[in-house]
C-alpha positions as CSV (number, residue, x, y, z in Angstrom):
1,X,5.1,12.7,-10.4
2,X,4.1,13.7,-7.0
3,X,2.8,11.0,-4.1
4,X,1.0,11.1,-1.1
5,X,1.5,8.5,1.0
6,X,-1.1,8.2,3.8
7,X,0.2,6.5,7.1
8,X,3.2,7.1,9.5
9,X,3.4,4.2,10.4
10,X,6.5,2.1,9.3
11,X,5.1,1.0,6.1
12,X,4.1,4.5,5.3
13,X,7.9,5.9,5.9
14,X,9.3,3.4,4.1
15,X,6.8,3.3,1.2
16,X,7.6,7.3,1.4
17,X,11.7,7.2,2.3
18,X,12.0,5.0,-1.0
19,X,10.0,7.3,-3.2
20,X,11.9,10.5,-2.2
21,X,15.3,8.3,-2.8
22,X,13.8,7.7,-6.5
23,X,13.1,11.6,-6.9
24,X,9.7,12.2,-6.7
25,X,7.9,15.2,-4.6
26,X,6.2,13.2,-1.6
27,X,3.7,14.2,1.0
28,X,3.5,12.1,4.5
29,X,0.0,12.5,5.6
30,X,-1.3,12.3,8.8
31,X,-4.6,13.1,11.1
32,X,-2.8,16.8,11.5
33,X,-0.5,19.0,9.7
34,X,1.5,18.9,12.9
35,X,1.9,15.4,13.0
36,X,5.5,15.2,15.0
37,X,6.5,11.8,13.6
38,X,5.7,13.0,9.6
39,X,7.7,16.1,10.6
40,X,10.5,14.7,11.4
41,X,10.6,12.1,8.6
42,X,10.4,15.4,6.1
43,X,13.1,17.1,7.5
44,X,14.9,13.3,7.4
45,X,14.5,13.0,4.2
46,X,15.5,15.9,2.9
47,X,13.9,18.8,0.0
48,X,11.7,16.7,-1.8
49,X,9.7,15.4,1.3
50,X,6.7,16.8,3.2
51,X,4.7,16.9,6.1
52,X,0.9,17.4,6.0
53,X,-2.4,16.6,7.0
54,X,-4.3,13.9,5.0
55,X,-6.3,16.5,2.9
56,X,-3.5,18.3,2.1
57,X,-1.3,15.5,0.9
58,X,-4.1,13.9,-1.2
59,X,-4.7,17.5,-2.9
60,X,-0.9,17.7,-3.8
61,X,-0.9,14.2,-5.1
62,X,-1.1,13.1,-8.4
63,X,-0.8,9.5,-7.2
64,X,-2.3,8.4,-3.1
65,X,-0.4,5.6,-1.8
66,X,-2.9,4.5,1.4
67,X,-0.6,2.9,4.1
68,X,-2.6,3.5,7.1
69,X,-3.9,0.6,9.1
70,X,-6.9,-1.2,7.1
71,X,-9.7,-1.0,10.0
72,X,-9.2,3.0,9.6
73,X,-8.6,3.1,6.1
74,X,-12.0,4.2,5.0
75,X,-11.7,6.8,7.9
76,X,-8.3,8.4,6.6
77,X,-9.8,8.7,2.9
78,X,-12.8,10.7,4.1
79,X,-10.6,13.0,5.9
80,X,-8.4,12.9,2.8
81,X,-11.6,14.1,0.8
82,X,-13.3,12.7,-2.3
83,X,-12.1,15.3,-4.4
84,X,-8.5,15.1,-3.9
85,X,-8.8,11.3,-4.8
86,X,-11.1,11.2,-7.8
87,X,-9.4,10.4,-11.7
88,X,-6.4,9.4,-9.5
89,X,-4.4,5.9,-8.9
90,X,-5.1,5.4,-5.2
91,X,-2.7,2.4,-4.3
92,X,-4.3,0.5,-1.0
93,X,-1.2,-1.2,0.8
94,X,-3.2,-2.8,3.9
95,X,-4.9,-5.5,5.7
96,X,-7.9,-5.5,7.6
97,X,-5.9,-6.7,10.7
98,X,-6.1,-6.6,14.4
99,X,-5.4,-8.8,17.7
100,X,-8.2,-10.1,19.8
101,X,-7.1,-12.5,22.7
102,X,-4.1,-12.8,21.1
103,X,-5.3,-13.9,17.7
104,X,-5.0,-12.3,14.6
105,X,-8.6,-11.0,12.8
106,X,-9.3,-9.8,9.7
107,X,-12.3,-7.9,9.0
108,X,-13.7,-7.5,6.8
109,X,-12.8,-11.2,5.7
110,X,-14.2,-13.2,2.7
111,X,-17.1,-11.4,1.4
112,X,-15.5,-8.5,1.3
113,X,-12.4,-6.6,1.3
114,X,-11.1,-3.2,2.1
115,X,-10.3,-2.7,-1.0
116,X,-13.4,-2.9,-2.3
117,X,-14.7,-0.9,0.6
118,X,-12.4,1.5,-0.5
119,X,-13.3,1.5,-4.6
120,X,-17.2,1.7,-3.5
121,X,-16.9,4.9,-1.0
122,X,-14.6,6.9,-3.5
123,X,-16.2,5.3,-7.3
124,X,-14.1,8.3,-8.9
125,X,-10.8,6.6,-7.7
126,X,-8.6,3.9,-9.3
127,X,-8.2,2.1,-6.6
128,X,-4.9,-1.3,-7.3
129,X,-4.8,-3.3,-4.3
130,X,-0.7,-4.6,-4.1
131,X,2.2,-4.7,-1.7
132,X,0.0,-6.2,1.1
133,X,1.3,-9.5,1.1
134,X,4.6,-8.4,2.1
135,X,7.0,-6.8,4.7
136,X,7.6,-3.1,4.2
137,X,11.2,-4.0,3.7
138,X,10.6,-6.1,1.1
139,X,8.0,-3.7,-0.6
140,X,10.7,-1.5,-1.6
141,X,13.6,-3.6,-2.0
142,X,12.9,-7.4,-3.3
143,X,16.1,-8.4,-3.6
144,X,16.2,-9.4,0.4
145,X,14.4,-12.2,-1.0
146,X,16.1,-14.3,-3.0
147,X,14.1,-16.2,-6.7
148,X,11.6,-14.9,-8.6
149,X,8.8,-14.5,-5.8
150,X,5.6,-12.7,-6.6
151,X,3.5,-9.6,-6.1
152,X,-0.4,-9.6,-6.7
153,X,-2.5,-6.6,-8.1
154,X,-6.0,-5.8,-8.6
155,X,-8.4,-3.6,-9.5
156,X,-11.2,-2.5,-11.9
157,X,-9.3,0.1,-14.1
158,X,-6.4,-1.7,-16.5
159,X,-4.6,1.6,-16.7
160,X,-4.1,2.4,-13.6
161,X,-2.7,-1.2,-12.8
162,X,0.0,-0.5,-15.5
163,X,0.9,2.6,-13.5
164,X,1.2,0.7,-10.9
165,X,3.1,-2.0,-11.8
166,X,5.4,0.6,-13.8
167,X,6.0,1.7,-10.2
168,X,7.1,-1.5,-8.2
169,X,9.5,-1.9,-11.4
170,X,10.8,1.0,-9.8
171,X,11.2,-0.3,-6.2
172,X,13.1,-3.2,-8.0
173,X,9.9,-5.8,-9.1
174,X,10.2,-7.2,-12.4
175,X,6.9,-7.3,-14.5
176,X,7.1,-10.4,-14.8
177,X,6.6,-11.2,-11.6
178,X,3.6,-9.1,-10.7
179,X,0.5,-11.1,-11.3
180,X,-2.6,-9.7,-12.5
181,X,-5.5,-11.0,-10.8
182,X,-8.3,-9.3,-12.2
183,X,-11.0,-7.2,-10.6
184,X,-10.9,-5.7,-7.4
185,X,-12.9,-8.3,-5.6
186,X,-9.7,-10.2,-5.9
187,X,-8.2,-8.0,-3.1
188,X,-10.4,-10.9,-0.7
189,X,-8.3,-13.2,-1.6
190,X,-4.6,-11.4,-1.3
191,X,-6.0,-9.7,2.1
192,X,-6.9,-13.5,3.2
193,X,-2.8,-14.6,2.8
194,X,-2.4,-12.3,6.0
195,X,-3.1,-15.1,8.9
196,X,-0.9,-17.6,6.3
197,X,2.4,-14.5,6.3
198,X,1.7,-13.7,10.2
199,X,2.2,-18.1,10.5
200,X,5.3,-18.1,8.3
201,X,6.9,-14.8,10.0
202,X,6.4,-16.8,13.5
203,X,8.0,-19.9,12.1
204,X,10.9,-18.0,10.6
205,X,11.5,-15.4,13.3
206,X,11.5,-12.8,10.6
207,X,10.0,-11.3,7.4
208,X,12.2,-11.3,4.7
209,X,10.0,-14.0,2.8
210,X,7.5,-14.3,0.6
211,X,5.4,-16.2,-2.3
212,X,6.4,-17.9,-5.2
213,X,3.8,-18.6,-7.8
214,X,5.0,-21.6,-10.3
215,X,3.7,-22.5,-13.1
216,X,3.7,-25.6,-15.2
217,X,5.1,-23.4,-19.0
């Protein structure tokens, strides 16, 4: 299987570092093929991992991993191109996010999502929201956490969430613990946890946390 992962960001090089560790061919994408920071994480990470501009790394891809920040996600994808993401699993990884006077803001918030921003701008794709309501850390290695704490996914296509939960079993997730909300409008809901993590990682002074669903059996 062979992954782009858009974003250099931290959750993109992590998201990225941990796929190369499990063996698969990985693109880092960026704005330019020339992208210093994606550079050097390629030659970091040794023969399997790649440096490239968005476009590229989508048209290597069998499976697009977007990590880029989520008021520029829609952006990225364009320059990543419509074909190079339709018939494939696009895994969307981010939150609508940003600081104004201090406070966090999400938009789009509620009635929408960027999710489903994504899904209608690029209907060929199978877009699975996931991974968002955690720290990068924690995306690829759970067990900083200790119990049975919970990852969400969403999305219109059944198949494609099976991939993608096949995945995070990969990155050390249980099955059983990755909740299946439904449709892609879901992805409202999991982006809306952001203000309630950003409130818990001030309290705790650090994000190795996250949610435990429990359920009366």
């Amino acid at each position: 299987m062979r992954y782009a992962v858009l974003g250099t960001g931290e959750v993109g090089r992590t998201l990225a570092g941990r796929l190369v560790e499990l063996g698969y061919d990985v693109t880092l994408g960026s704005r330019t093929k020339d992208n210093p920071v994606a550079l050097e994480w390629a030659t970091a990470a040794g023969g399997r991992a790649h440096a490239g501009a968005f476009a590229d790394a989508a048209a290597a891809a069998e499976v697009v991993l977007n990590a880029v920040g989520g008021r520029v996600a829609l952006d990225a994808l364009r320059a990543a191109g419509a074909e190079h993401l339709a018939g494939k699993v696009v895994v969307d990884v981010c939150n609508p996010v940003s600081f104004e006077d201090g406070q966090l803001r999400l938009d789009p918030v509620e009635s929408d999502s960027v999710a489903e921003q994504i899904q209608r701008a690029f209907p060929h794709a199978r877009v699975v929201k996931t991974l968002n309501t955690v720290n990068c850390q924690v995306m690829v290695d759970p067990g900083r956490v200790p119990g049975e704490h919970n990852l969400f996914v969403c999305g219109a296509d059944d198949a494609a969430k099976r991939q993608v939960t096949e995945l995070l079993g990969e990155f050390g997730w249980p099955a059983e613990r990755v909740l299946d909300l439904g449709g892609i409008r879901s992805a409202r809901a999991v982006e809306m946890l952001l203000p309630l993590w950003f409130g818990l990682f001030q309290r705790f002074g650090h994000a190795d946390f996250n949610f435990e669903v429990r359920r009366a059996r």
